[in-house]
N, CA and C atoms as a LAMMPS dump frame, in Angstrom:
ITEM: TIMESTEP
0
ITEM: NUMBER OF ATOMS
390
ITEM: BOX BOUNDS ff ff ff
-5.0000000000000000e+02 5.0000000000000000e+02
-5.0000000000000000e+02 5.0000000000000000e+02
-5.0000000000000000e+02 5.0000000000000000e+02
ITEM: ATOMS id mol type element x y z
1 1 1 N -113.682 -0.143 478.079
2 1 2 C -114.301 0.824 477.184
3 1 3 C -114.155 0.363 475.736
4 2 1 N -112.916 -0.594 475.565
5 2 2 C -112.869 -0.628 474.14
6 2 3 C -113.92 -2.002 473.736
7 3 1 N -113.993 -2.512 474.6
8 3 2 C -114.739 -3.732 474.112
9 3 3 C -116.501 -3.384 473.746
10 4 1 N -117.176 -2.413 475.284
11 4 2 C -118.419 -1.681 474.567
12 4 3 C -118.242 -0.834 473.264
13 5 1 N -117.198 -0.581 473.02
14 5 2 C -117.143 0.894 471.575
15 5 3 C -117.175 -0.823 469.989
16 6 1 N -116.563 -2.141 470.753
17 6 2 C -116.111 -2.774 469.393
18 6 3 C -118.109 -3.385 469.512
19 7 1 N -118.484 -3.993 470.475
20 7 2 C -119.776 -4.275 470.824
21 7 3 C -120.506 -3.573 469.854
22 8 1 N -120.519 -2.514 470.447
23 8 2 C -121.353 -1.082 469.679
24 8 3 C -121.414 -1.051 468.761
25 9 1 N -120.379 -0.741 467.619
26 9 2 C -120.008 -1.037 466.124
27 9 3 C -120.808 -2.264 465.917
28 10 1 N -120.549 -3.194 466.323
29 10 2 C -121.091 -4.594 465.574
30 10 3 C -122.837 -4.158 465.983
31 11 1 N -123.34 -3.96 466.567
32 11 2 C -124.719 -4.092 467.282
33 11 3 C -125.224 -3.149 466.19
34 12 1 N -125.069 -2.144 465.987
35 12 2 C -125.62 -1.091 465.211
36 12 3 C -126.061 -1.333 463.876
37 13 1 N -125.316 -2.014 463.129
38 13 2 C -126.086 -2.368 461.778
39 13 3 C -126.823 -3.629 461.859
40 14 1 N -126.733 -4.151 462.737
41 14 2 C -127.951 -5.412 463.184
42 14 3 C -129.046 -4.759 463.562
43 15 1 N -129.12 -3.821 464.539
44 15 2 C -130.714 -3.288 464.667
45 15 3 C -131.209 -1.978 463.423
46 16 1 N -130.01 -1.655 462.576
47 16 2 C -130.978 -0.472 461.392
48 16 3 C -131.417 -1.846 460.498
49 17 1 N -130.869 -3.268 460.351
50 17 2 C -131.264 -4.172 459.982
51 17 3 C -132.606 -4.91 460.415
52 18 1 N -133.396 -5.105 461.694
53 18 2 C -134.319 -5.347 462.032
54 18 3 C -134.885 -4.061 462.362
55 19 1 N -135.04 -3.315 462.588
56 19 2 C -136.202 -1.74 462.159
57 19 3 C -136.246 -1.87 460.346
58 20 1 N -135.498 -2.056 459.464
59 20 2 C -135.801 -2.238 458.198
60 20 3 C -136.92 -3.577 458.066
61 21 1 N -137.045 -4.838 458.956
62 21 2 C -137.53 -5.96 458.485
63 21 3 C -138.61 -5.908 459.171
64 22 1 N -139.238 -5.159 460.56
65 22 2 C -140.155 -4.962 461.189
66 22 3 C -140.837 -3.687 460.331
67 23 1 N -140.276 -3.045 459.515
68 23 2 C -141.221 -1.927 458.795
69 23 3 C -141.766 -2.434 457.61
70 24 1 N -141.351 -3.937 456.826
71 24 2 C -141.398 -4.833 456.38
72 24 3 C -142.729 -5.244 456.732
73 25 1 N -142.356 -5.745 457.417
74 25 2 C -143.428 -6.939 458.119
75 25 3 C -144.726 -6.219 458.257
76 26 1 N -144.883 -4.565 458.844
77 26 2 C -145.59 -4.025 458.97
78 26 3 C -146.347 -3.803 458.115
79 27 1 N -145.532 -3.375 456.68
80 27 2 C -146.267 -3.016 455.828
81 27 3 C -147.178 -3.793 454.615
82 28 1 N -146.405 -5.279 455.06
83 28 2 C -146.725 -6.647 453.949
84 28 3 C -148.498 -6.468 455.058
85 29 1 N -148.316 -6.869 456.323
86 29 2 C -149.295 -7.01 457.117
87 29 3 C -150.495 -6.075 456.559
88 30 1 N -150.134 -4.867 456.729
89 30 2 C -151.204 -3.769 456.526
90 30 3 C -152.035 -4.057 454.884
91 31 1 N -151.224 -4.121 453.872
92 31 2 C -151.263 -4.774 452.765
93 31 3 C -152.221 -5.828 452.45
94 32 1 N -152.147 -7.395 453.468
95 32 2 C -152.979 -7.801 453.489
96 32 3 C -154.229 -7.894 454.179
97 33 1 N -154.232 -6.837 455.139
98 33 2 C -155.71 -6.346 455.734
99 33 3 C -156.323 -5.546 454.994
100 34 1 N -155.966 -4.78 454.242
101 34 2 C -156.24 -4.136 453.035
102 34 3 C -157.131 -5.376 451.972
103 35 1 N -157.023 -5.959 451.647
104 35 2 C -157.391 -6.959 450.787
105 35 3 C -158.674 -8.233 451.508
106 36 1 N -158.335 -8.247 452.775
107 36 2 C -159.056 -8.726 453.729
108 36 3 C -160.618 -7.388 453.826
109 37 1 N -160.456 -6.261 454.011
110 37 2 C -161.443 -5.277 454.257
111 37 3 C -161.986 -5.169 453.259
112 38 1 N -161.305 -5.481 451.439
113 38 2 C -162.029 -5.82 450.297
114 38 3 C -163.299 -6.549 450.386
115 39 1 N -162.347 -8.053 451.329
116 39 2 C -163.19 -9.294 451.231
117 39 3 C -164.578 -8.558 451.818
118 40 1 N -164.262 -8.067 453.37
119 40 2 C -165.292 -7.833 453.933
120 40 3 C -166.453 -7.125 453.531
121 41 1 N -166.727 -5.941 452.97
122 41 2 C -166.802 -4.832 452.503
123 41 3 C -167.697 -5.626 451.222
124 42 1 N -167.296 -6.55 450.63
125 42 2 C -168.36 -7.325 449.413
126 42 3 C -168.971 -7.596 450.242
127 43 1 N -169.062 -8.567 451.353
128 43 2 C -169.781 -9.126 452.219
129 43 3 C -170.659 -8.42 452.684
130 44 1 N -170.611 -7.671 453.204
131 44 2 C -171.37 -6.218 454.056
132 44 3 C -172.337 -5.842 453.24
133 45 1 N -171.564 -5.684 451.994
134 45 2 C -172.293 -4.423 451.392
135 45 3 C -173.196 -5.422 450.324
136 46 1 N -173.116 -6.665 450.183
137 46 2 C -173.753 -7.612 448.886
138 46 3 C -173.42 -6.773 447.322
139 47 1 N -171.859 -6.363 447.163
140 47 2 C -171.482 -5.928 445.939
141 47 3 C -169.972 -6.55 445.845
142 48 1 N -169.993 -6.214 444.266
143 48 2 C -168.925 -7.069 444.094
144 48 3 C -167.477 -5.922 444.493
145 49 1 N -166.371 -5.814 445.099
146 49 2 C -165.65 -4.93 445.293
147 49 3 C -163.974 -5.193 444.532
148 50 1 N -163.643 -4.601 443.882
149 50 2 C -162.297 -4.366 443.168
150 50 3 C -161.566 -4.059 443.829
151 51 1 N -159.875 -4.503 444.099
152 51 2 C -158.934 -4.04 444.08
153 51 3 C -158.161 -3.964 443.305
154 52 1 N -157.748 -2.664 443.117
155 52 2 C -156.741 -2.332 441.926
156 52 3 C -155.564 -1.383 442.668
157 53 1 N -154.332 -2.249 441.817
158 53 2 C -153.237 -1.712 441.86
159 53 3 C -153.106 -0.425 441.114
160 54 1 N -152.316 0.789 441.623
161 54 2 C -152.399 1.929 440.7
162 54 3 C -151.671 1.212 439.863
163 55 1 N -151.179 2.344 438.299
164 55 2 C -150.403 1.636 437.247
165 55 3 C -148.59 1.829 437.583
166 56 1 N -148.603 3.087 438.518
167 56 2 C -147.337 3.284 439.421
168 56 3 C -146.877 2.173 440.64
169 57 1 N -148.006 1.047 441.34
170 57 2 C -147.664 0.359 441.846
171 57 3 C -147.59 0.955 443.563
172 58 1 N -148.003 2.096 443.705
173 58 2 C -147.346 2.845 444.914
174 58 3 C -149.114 2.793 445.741
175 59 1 N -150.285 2.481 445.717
176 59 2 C -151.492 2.308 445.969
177 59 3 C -152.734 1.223 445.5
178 60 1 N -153.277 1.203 446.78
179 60 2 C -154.605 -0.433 445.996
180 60 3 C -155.467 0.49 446.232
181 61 1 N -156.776 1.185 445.476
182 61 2 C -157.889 1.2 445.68
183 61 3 C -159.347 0.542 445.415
184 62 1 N -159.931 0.47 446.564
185 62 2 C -161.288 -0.262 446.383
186 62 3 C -162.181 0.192 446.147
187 63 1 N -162.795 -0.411 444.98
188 63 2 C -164.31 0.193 444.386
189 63 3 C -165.062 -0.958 444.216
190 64 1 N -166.427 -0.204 444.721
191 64 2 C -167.503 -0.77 444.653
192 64 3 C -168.014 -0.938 443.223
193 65 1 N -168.382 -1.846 442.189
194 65 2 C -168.943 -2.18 441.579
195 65 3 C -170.668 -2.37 441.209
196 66 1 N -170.867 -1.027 440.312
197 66 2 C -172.612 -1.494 440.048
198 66 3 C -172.259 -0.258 439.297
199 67 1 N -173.441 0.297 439.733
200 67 2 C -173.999 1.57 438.692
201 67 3 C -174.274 3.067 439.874
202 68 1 N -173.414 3.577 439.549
203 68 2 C -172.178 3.927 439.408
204 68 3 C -170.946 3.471 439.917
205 69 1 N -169.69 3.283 439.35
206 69 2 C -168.831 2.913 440.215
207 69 3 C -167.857 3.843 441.631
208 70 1 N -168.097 3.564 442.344
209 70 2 C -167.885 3.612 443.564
210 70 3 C -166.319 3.779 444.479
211 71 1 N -165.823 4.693 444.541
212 71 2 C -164.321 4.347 445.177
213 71 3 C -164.404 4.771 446.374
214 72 1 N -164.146 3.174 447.34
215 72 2 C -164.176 3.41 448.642
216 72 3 C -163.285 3.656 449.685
217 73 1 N -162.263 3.227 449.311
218 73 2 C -160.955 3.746 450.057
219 73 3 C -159.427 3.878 449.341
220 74 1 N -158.745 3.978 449.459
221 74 2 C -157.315 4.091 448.721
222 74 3 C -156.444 3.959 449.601
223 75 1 N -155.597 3.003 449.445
224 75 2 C -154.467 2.186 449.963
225 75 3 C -153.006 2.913 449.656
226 76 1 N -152.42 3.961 450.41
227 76 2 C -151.177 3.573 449.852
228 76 3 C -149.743 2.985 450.219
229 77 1 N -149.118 2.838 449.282
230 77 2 C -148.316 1.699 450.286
231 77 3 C -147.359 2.509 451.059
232 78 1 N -146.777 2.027 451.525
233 78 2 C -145.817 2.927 452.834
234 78 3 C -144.219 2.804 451.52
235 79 1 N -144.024 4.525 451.844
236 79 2 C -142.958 4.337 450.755
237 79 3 C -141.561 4.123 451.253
238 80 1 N -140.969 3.418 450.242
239 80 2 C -140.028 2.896 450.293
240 80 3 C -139.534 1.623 450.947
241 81 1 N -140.461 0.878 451.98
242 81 2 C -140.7 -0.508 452.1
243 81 3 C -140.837 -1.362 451.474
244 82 1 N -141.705 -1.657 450.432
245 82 2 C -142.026 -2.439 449.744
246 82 3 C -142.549 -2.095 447.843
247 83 1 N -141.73 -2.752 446.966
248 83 2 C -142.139 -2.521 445.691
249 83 3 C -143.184 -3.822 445.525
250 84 1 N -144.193 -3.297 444.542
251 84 2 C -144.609 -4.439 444.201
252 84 3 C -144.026 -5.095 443.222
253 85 1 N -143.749 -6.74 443.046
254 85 2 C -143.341 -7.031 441.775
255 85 3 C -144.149 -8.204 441.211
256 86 1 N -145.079 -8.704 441.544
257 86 2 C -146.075 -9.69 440.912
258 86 3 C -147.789 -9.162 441.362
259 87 1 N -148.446 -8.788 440.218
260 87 2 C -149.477 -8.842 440.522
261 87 3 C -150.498 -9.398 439.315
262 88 1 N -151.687 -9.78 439.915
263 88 2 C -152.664 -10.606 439.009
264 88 3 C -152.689 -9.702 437.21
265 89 1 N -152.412 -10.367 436.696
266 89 2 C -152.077 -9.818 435.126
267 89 3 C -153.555 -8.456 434.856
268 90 1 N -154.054 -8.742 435.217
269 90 2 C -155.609 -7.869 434.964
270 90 3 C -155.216 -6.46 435.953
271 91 1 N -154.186 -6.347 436.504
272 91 2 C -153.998 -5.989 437.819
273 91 3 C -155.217 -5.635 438.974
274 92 1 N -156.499 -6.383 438.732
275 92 2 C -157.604 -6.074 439.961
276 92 3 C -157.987 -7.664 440.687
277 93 1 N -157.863 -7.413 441.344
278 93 2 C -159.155 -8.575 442.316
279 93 3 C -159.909 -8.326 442.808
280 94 1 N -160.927 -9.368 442.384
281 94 2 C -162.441 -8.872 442.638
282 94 3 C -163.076 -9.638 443.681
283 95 1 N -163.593 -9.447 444.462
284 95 2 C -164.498 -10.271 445.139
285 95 3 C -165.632 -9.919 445.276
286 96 1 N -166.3 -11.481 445.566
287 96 2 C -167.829 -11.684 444.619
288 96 3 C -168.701 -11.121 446.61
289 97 1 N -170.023 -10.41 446.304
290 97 2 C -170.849 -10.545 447.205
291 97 3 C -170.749 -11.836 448.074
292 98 1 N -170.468 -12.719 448.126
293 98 2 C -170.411 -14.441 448.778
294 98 3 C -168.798 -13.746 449.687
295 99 1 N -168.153 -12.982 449.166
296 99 2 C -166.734 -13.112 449.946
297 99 3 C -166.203 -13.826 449.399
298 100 1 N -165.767 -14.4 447.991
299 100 2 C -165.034 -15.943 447.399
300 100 3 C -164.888 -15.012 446.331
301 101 1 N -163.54 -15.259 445.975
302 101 2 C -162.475 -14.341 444.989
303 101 3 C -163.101 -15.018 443.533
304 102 1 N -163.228 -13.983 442.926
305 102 2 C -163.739 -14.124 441.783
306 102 3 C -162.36 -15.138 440.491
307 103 1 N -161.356 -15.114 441.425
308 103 2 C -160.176 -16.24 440.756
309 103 3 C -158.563 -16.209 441.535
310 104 1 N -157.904 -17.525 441.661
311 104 2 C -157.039 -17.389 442.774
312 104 3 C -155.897 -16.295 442.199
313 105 1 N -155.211 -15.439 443.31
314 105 2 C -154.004 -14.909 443.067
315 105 3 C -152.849 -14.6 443.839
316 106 1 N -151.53 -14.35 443.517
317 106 2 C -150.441 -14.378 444.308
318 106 3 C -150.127 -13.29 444.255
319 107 1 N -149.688 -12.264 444.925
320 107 2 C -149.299 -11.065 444.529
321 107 3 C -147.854 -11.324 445.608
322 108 1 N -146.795 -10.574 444.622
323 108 2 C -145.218 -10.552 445.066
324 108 3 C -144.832 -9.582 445.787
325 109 1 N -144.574 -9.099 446.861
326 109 2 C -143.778 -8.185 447.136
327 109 3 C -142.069 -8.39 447.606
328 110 1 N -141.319 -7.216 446.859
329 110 2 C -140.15 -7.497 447.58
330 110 3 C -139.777 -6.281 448.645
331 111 1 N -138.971 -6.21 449.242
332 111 2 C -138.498 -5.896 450.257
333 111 3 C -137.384 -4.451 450.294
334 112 1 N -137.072 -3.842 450.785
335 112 2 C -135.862 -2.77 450.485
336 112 3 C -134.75 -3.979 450.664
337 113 1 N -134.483 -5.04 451.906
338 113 2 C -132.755 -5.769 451.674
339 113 3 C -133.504 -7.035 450.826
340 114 1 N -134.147 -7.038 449.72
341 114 2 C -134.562 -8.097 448.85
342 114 3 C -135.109 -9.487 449.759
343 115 1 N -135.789 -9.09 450.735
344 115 2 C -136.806 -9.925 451.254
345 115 3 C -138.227 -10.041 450.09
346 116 1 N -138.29 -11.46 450.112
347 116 2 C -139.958 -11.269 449.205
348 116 3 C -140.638 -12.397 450.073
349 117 1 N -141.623 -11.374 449.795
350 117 2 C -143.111 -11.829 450.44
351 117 3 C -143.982 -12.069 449.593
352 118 1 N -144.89 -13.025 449.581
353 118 2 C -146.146 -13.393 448.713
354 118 3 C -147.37 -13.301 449.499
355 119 1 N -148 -12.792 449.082
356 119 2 C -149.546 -12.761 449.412
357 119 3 C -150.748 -13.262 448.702
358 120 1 N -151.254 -14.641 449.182
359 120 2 C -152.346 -15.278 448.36
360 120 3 C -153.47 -15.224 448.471
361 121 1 N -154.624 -15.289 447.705
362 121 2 C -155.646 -14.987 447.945
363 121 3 C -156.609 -16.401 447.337
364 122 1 N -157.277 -17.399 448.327
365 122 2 C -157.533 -18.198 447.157
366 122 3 C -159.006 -18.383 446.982
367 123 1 N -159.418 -18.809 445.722
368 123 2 C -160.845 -18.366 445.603
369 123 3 C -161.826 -18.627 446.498
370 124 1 N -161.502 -19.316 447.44
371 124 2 C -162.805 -18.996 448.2
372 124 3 C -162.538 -17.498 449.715
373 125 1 N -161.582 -16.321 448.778
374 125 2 C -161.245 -15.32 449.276
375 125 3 C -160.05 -14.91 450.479
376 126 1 N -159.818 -16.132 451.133
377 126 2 C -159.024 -16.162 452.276
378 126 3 C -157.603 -15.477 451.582
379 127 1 N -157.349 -14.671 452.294
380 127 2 C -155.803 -13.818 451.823
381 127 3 C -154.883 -14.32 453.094
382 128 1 N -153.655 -14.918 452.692
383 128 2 C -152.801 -15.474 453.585
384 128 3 C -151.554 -14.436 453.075
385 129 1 N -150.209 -14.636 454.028
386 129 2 C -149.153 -13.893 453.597
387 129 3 C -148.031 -15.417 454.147
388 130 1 N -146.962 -15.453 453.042
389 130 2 C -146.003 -16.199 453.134
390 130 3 C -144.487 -15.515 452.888
């Protein structure tokens, strides 16, 4: 009995440790399908589409670009997973009708146990996560 109770102890902060890095992972993921449905969404629609970071950092929403401008969905991030801490100085990315990023960018995220993740986008639109 004492060896499952010392087991136990040790096991337990290893898995609130991976449920923290899988809610992680989840949310970097979702993040960059988000940015991916940007891409698409220019494509589809032959307009140019924005993502913008709120100025709180806690949501991306996408707008359509022309006359009038257009807000098509709103992103928010899953709280307390992930802060943002690097994003394109303009804070929007745009992508062009073609699907090809109107200029390359890295956007930073870190982590609740200081995991960071980068997410790139490079101009010819492809969004990768590293």
């Amino acid at each position: 009995m004492g060896l499952i109770a010392v087991f136990s102890a040790m096991a337990i902060p290893q898995l609130a440790s991976a449920g923290t890095r899988f809610r992680e992972r989840a949310a970097v993921a979702e993040f960059a399908s988000e940015l991916r449905t940007a891409r698409m969404l220019a494509l589809t629609r032959h307009v140019r589409i924005d993502a913008r970071i709120a100025p709180d950092g806690r949501s991306v929403t996408l707008t359509a670009t022309g006359d009038p401008e257009t807000v098509l969905r709103t992103y928010p991030l899953p709280t307390g997973a992930l802060t943002v801490e690097g994003w394109p100085s303009e804070r929007t990315l745009r992508f062009q009708p073609s699907g090809r990023s109107a200029s390359p960018a890295t956007i930073v995220l870190r982590g609740q146990e200081g995991t960071r993740w980068e997410i790139t986008v490079s101009i010819a639109g492809r969004v990768s996560v590293s």
